[in-house]
N, C-alpha and C positions, 0 to 999 in steps of 0.2 A: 144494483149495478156494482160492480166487483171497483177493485182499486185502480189495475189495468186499465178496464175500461175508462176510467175518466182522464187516466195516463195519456190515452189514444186520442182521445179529441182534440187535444192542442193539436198533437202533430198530425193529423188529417186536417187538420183546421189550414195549417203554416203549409201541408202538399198541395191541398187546392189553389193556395193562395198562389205558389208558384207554377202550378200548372197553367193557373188564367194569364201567369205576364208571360209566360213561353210561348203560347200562340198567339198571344197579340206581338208577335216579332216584327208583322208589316209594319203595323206603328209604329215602333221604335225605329224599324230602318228610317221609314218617312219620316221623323219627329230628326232624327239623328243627319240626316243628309240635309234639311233644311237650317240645322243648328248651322252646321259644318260650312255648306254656302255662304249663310249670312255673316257667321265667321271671317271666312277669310272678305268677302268682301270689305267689310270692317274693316278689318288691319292693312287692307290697300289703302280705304280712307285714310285711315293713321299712318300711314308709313309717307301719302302723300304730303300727310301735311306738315310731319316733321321735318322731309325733306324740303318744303318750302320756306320753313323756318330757319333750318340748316343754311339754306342762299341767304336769306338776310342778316343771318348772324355773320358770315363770312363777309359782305358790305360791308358792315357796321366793323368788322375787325381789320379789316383793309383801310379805310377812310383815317380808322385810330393810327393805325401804321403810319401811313403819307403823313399823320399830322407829327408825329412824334417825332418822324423821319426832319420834316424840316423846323420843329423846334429844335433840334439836336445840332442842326447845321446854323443856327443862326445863333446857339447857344455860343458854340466853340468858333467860331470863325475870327474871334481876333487872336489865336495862336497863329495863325496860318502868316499875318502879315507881320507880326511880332518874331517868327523865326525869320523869316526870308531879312528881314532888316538888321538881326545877328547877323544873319550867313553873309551879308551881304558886308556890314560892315566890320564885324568881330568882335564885336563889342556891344553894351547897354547904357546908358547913361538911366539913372532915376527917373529925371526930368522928360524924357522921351518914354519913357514904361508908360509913368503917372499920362501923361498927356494920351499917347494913343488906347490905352487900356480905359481912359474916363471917358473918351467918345463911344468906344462899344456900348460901357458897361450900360449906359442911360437908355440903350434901346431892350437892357434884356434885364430884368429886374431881378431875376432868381438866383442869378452867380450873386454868388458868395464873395471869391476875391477868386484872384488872377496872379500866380507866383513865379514869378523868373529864378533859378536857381544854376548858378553856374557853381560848377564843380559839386552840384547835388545839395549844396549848400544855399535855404532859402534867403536869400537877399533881398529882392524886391516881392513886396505884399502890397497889392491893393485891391479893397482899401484895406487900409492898416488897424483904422478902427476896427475893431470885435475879434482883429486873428492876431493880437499880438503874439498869440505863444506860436504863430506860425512862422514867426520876423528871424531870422536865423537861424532856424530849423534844421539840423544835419540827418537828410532822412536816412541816411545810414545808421542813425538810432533807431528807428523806427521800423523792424525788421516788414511788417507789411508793407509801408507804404515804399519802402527797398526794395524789395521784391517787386514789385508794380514798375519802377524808375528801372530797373536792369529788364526788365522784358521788353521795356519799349525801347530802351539804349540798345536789344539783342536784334529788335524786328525794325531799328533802325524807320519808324514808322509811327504814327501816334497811336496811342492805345486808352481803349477806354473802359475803365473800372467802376461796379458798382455792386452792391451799395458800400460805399468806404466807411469806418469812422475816424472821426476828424479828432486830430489833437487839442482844437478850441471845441468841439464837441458839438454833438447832433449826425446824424446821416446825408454824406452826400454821394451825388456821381462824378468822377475825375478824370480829364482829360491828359493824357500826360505825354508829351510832342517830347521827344530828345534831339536837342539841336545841336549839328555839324560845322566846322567853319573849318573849310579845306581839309575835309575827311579826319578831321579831329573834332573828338569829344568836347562840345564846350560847357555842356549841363542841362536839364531841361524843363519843360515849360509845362504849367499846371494850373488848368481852367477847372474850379470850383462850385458846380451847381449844388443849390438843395436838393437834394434827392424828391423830396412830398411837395414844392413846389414846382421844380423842374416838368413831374407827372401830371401837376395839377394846369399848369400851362400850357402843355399840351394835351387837357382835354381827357385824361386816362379816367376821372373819376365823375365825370358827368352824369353819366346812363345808371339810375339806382339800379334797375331791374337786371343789369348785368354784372356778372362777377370777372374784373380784367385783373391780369397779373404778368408781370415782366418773368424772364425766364433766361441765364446764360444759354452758351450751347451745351454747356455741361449737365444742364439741367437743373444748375442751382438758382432759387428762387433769389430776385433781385428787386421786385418790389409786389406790392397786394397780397391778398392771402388767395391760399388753391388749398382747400383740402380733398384729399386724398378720395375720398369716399363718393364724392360728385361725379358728374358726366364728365366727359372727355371733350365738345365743346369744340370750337374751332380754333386753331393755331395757324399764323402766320410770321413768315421770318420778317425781322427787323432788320435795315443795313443800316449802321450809325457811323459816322468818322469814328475808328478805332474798335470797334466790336461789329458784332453778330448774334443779336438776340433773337427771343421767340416771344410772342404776342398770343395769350391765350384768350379766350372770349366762352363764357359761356350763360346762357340764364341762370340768377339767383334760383327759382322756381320751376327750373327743367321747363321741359318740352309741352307749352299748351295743350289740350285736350279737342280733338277736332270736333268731337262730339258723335252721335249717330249718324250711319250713312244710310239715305234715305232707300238704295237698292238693300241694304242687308232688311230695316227692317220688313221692307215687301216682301223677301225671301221668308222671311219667318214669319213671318203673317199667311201666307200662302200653305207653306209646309203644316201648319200649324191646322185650319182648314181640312187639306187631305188626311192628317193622320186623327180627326173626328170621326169624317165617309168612313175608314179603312176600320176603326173600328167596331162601327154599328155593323159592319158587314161579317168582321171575324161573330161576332157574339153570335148572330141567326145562324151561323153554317155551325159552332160551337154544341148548339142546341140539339140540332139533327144528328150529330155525332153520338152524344151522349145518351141518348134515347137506346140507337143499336148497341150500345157499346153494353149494355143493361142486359141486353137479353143472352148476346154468347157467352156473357160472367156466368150466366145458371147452366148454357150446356157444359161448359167446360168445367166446372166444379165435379160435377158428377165424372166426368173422365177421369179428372185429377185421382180420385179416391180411388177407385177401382185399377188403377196403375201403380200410386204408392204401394198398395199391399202387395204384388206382384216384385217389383222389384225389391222390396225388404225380404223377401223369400230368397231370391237370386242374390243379394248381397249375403247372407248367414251362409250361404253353399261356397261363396265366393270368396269371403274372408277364410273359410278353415281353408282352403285351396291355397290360397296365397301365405296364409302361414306357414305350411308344412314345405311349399317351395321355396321359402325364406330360408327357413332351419335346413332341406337339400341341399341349397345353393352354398351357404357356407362350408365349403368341404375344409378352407383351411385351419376353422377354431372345431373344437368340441364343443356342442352345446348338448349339455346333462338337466334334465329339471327331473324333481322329486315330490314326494308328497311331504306331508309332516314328520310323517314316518321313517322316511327316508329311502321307499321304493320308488325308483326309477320310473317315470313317466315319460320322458322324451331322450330318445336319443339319437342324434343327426347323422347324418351321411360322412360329417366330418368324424363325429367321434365313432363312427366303425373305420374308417381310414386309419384313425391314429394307433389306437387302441387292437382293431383285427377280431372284434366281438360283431355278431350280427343284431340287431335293433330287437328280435323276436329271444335270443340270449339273455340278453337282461332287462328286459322291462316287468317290474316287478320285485327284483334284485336291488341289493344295496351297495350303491358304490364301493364299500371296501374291498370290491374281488380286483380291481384296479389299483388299488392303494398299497404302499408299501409300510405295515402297519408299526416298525419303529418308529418312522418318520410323524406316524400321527401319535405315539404316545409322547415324542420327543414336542410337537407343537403343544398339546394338552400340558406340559408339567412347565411352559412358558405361560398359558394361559391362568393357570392356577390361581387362587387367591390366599390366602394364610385359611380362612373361616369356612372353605368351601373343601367339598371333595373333586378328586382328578375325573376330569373330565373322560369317554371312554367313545372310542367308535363313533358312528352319524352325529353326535351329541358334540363333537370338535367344530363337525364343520357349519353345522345350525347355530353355535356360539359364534363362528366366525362368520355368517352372513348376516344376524342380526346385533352385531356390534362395529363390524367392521365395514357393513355396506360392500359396495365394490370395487374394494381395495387389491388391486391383486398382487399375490405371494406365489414365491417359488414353491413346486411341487415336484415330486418322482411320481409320476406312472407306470404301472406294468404290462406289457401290453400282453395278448394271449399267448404270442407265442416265449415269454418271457422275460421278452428286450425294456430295459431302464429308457423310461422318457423322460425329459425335463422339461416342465412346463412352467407358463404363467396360466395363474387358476384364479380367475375374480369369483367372488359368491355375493348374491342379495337374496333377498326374502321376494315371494311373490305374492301379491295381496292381492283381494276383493276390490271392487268399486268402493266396499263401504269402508277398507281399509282394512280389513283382515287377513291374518296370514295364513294362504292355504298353500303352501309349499317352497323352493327351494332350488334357483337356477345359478347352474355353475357352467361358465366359461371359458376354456381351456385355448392356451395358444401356445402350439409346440417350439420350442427353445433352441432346439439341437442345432438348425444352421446357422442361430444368432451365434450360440457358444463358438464351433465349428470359425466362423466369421472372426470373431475376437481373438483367438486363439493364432489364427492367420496373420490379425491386425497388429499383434504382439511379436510375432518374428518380422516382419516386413518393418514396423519399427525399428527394432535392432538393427535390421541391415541396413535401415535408411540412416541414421545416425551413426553407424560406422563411416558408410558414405563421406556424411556431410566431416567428420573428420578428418578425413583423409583427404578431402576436397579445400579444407581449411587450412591444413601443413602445404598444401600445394599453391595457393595463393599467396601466405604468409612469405615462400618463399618467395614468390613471383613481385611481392610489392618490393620486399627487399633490392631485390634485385633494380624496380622502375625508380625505386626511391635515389639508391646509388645515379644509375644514369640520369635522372631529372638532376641531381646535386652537381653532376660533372657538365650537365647543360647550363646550368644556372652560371656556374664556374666558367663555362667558355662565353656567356652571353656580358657577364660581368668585364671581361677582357677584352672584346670587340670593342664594349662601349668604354673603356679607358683606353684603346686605340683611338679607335675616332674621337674623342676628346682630345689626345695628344693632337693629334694629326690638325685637329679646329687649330687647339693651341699655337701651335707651330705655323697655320697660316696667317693669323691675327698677327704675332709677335711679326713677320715678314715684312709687313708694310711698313710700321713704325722703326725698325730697325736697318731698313731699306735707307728709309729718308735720311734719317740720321749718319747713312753712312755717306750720303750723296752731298749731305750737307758739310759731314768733316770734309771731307776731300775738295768743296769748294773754296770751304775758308783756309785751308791748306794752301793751295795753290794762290789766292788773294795775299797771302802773307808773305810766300815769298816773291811776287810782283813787289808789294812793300819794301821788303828788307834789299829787293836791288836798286829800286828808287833811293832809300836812304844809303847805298853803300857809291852811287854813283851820284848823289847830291844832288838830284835832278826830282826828288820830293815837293810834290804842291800841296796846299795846307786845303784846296776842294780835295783833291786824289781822297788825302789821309781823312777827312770827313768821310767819303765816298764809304772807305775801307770801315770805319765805326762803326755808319749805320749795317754795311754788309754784313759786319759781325754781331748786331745789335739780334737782327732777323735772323742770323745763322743760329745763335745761342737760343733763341724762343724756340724755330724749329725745333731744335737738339731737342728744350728741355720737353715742349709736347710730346715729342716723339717716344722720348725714354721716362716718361710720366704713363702714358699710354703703356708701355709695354710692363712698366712695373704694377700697374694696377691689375693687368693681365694676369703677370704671373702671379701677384698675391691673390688673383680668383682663383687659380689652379691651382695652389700650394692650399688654399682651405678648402677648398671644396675636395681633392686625393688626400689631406690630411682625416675630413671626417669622413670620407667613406671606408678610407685604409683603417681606421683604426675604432669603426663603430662608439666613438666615443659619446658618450653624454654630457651634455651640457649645455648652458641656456642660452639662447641666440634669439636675433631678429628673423623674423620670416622675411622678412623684405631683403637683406642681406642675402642670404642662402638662394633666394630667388633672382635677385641678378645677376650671382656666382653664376649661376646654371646658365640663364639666360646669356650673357657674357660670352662662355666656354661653349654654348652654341651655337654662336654667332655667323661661325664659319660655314657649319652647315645648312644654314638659312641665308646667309648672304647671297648664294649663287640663284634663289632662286627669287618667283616674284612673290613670297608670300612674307607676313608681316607678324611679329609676335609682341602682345604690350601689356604690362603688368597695372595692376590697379588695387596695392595692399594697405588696408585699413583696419593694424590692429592696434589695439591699447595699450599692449603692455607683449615681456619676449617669451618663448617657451622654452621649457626644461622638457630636452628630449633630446633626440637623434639626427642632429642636422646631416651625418652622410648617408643615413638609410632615407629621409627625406626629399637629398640631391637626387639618389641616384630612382626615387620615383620620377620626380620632374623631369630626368633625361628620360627617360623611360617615355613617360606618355608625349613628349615633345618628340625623339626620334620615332614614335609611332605614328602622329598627327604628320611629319612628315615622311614618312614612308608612305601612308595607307592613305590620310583624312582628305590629301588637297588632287588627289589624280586627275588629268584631266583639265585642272582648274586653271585659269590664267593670272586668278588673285585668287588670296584669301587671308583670312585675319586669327588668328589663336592668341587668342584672351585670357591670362590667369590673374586672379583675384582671390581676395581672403576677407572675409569679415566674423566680427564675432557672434555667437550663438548667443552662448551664454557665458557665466563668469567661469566654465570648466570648459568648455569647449572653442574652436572655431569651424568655420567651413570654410575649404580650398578650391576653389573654380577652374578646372582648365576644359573650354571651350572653343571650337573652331567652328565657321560656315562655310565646310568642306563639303565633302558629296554624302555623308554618313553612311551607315550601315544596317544592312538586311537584318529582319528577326532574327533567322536563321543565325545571323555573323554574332548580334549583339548579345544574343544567348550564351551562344558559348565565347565568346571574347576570353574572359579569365580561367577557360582551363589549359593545363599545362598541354604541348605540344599542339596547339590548334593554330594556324595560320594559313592565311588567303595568301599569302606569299612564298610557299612551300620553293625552294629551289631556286629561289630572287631574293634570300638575303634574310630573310622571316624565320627563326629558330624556333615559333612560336611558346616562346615561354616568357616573352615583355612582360605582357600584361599580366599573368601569372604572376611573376617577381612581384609589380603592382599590388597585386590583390595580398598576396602571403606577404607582403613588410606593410601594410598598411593595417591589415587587421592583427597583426603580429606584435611586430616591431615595434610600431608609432600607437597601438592600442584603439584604433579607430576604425573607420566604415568606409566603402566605397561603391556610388553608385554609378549606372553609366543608363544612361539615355541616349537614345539618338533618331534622327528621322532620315530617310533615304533624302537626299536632296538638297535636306536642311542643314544639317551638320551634328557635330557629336557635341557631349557634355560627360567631363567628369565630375564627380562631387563626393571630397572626401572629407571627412568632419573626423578629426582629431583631438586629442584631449592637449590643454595647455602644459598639462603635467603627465609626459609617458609614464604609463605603468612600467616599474621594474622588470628587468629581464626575466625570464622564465615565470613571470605571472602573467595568467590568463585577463584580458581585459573584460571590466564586466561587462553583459548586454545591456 
């Protein structure tokens, strides 16, 4: 037996073997459709009985609830009459705390102590024993338990916190009541449970087999442990006097195991059954099969043989056919093959196209009647070696197929009637099966309309480059040109907005200079009633009081009024001082922002909308407070122009906080009607406005964009939502970059 053959028995061995489980397919359907059944019956059993476990777990979480519920109300229930008895009287006496606060305490064991604190200050502690360090307590030291005392002082309502830690120390939960006496703050009131008793009184840690845990609404864990990795378990809300918890419940040991359900295993017992019948029955039909299947193997073998030989005849006819139509078909390369020799064996329909020779012309011939024979002494005396002689004739191009493979190089061919062709010319060797070399195919692919092509591609070039210069001087000048007019826009947009500034200015200054004038001309006229009482002796010493106080209220008026107006005009004089004169220098942002705010007073007055600052920086910057102003008018006259349409209110918010120790960010926000992608997109380019012919020069925002990334050396972004409203956000360096230096990214 050969090596093959014992090769072959495995895998005849591993075919049968897959053959036999193919036709027993009923089987497996039937073995598979009984699994499948009993299956899912199964997982109904299990799904019912975890939902039945799921109802009793929710019981058990609800009962925990009620009881928590009302240890919680019978914990805290002596704030309730302990405030009403402030409210009621406005006061506390010691004596009445200790007494009413020692009848609760003895029905509820777990409080801790009970603290009255008027003015936030702990004053009464009982008992006193164990919390001395809580007996004068200013919980405005105490930044948490401060925090705790102003929310329920803010919710006017009692509130309840947990888990605290205590300044005498240990964990508790804290009631914390703020009591009123005639809508005044009098201080407030602070019930003390243990925390681990408080849960344990009401019953939280009874059930081992269950894992409970207390839960704010925020989700933060207030008492037991929950880890992460466990079931989800049942949750119910908690309502306590002063909070809203959540109540989780789940088995230590997950969800019991219901066990088998006695319809799955019938199904599978069953199935199990028919797919034994199904397969005694494939085997016997199996059998019959394989009998016949024996005898058409012998007639068809003999067919087989007597057909191969036949067709291996009609293929040798058929492949030289299809060769010689390969080599026809390519009319656009030459294909040349040679013997060792170098006489011509093939040559194609392309290369009589090219070339103008007939296939019966040169077969047998040697390519050099095509070659232009400088050109191959000139490759020979490259190919050269120092030790060798110069290569000569067929001997060039056999050196170049069996060293260079099919690398192809430019060539001159001559064709018969004369004409210079330029080709690409590959050459390889042609070999035996066994690897020997019996001749010599060259590939030829005519050049002329690639050159032709190139040549075209080289003047169209030029002209297109001429073009684009020409098209270059003409824009050059065209920007020139936009850049002047954008400069003299910019120039008129700057002068409008120092109009309407004047113009705010000048109605501000109106009122207070109005007053003051109605005020002189009053006490004017009082003084001469005066001086004719005293010139006619008929002065009374009420009149002359009368006349004091008249002039006491004349002089306040005056001085609000012209206090008022001078602070006015010191807004105006610095804020046209730095935009007039770009000057640098270091300022408060908070300063420079009420300038603005101030000076647009007028123009926001009339309407119903509202603007409020909110600046929180550390320390001033060194930079450009009037290129700075005159952003903040900028995006304020746009918010009102554009942001509030329509609107019956609205609010523009500007804020500053700091980034970092080099930077801040600038906030100016409204919840206007916003604007379209379409709008927000192009917002900062120059001449773009939704306002065209209503007052919109569109170049605000623009100015905006070029002094902020410019001037001030910083960044500006814009957001906005249709409906919602807009947001600007500009982030500035504390220290502008010098002039004419570029800010870095």
């Amino acid at each position: 037996m050969t090596p093959n053959a014992h090769s072959e028995v495995p895998e005849q061995a591993r075919t049968g073997l897959l053959h036999h489980i193919a036709v027993l397919w009923p089987v497996w359907v039937c073995l598979g459709l009984s699994l499948l059944g009993g299956s899912v019956l199964q997982n109904a059993h299990h799904a019912r009985s975890v939902v039945t476990q799921q109802q009793q777990l929710e019981l058990q979480a609800r009962a925990m609830r009620d009881r928590l519920q009302a240890e919680a109300a019978r914990a805290f229930s002596p704030t309730a009459g302990l405030a009403t008895l402030i409210h009621v009287d406005g006061t506390l006496s010691r004596e009445r705390f200790e007494r009413l606060i020692e009848r609760s305490l003895t029905l509820v064991p777990f409080i801790r102590s009970v603290v009255a604190a008027p003015d936030d200050v702990a004053r009464y502690v009982y008992p006193l024993a164990g919390n001395e360090r809580v007996f004068n307590l200013d919980y405005r030291n105490v930044p948490a338990q401060w925090q705790q005392v102003q929310q329920a002082k803010k919710q006017k309502a009692p509130l309840l916190f947990a888990p605290v830690r205590l300044v005498q120390g240990g964990l508790a939960v804290i009631q914390r009541t703020p009591v009123f006496v005639a809508d005044t703050y009098w201080g407030v009131l602070s019930v003390v449970a243990d925390l681990d008793r408080f849960m344990t009184s009401a019953g939280m840690g009874e059930n081992e087999q269950l894992e409970v845990a207390l839960f704010a609404e925020s989700g933060e864990l207030i008492w037991g442990q929950w880890p992460e990795t466990g079931m989800a378990g049942s949750s119910v809300p908690v309502n306590l006097p002063g909070a809203q918890w959540i109540l989780r419940v789940r088995p230590q040991a997950g969800w019991s195991s219901a066990g088998l359900a006695p319809e799955a295993v019938a199904v599978w017992a069953g199935g199990s059954i028919m797919a034994i019948l199904i397969a005694l029955l494939v085997g016997q039909t199996q059998s019959l099969r394989r009998g016949n299947r024996a005898l058409f193997d012998e007639m068809a073998h003999s067919r087989e043989i007597q057909s191969a030989l036949e067709r291996s005849q009609a293929e040798s006819l058929a492949m030289r056919d299809r060769l010689q139509a390969v080599l026809d078909a390519a009319t656009e390369v030459a294909i040349i093959a040679t013997d060792l020799d170098g006489n011509v064996t093939v040559f194609n329909r392309g290369a009589e196209r090219m070339l103008g020779y007939d296939v019966q012309e040169v077969l047998g011939h040697s390519p050099a009647i095509w070659h232009v024979a400088e050109e191959i002494s000139t490759v020979a005396r490259t190919l050269r070696q120092p030790s060798e002689p110069l290569l000569e004739g067929f001997a060039v191009f056999a050196h170049l197929a069996q060293a260079q493979g099919t690398k192809p190089q430019a060539w001159t061919y001559m064709t018969r009637a004369g004409k210079r062709v330029p080709v690409s010319l590959a050459l390889s060797t042609l070999r035996t099966p066994e690897g020997e070399s019996m001749g010599y195919l060259g590939v030829a692919r005519d050049l002329s309309a690639q050159r032709k092509a190139e040549a075209d591609l080289h003047l169209l070039a030029e002209d297109l480059e001429n073009r684009v210069n020409e098209r270059t001087r003409e824009l050059r000048t065209t920007m020139q040109t936009l850049q002047q007019t954008q400069e003299g826009l910019a120039r008129a947009e700057k002068l409008a907005a120092l109009g309407s500034l004047v113009a705010g200015v000048a109605h501000e200054l109106n009122t207070p200079i109005g007053n003051c004038l109605v005020t002189a001309s009053t006490l004017q006229e009082h003084t001469q009633d005066i001086h004719q009482a005293v010139a006619s002796g008929s002065m009374r010493k009420s009149a002359f009081d009368a006349y004091l106080r008249d002039v006491d209220q004349g002089v306040d008026i005056l001085l609000r009024g012209l206090s008022s107006a001078a602070e006015l005009v010191q807004h105006f004089k610095q804020l046209s001082v730095d935009q007039a004169s770009e000057q640098r220098r270091s300022f408060v942002l908070s300063s420079v922002v009420d300038d603005v705010v101030s000076l647009s007073r007028a123009s926001w007055k009339s309407t119903p909308y509202q603007v409020g600052t909110a600046i929180a920086l550390p320390k001033a910057l060194d930079s450009y407070p009037g290129a700075l102003g005159r952003v903040l008018t900028n995006l304020l006259q746009n918010a009102l122009l554009h942001g509030f349409e329509g609107r019956s209110s609205g609010l523009l918010q500007i804020s500053a906080s700091e980034l970092d120790e080099q930077t801040i960010e600038l906030r100016i926000e409204d919840n206007g009607i916003g604007m379209r992608d379409e709008v927000r997109r192009r917002a900062f380019d120059p001449f773009f406005t939704t306002k065209l012919g209503q007052g919109g020069s569109g170049l605000g925002l623009n100015i905006v964009y070029n002094t902020v990334t410019g001037v001030l050396g910083g960044s500006i972004e814009l957001h906005s939502t249709p409906g919602v409203g807009t947001q600007f956000i500009l982030r500035i360096p504390y220290h502008a970059p010098s002039r004419g230096v570029a800010p870095s990214a």
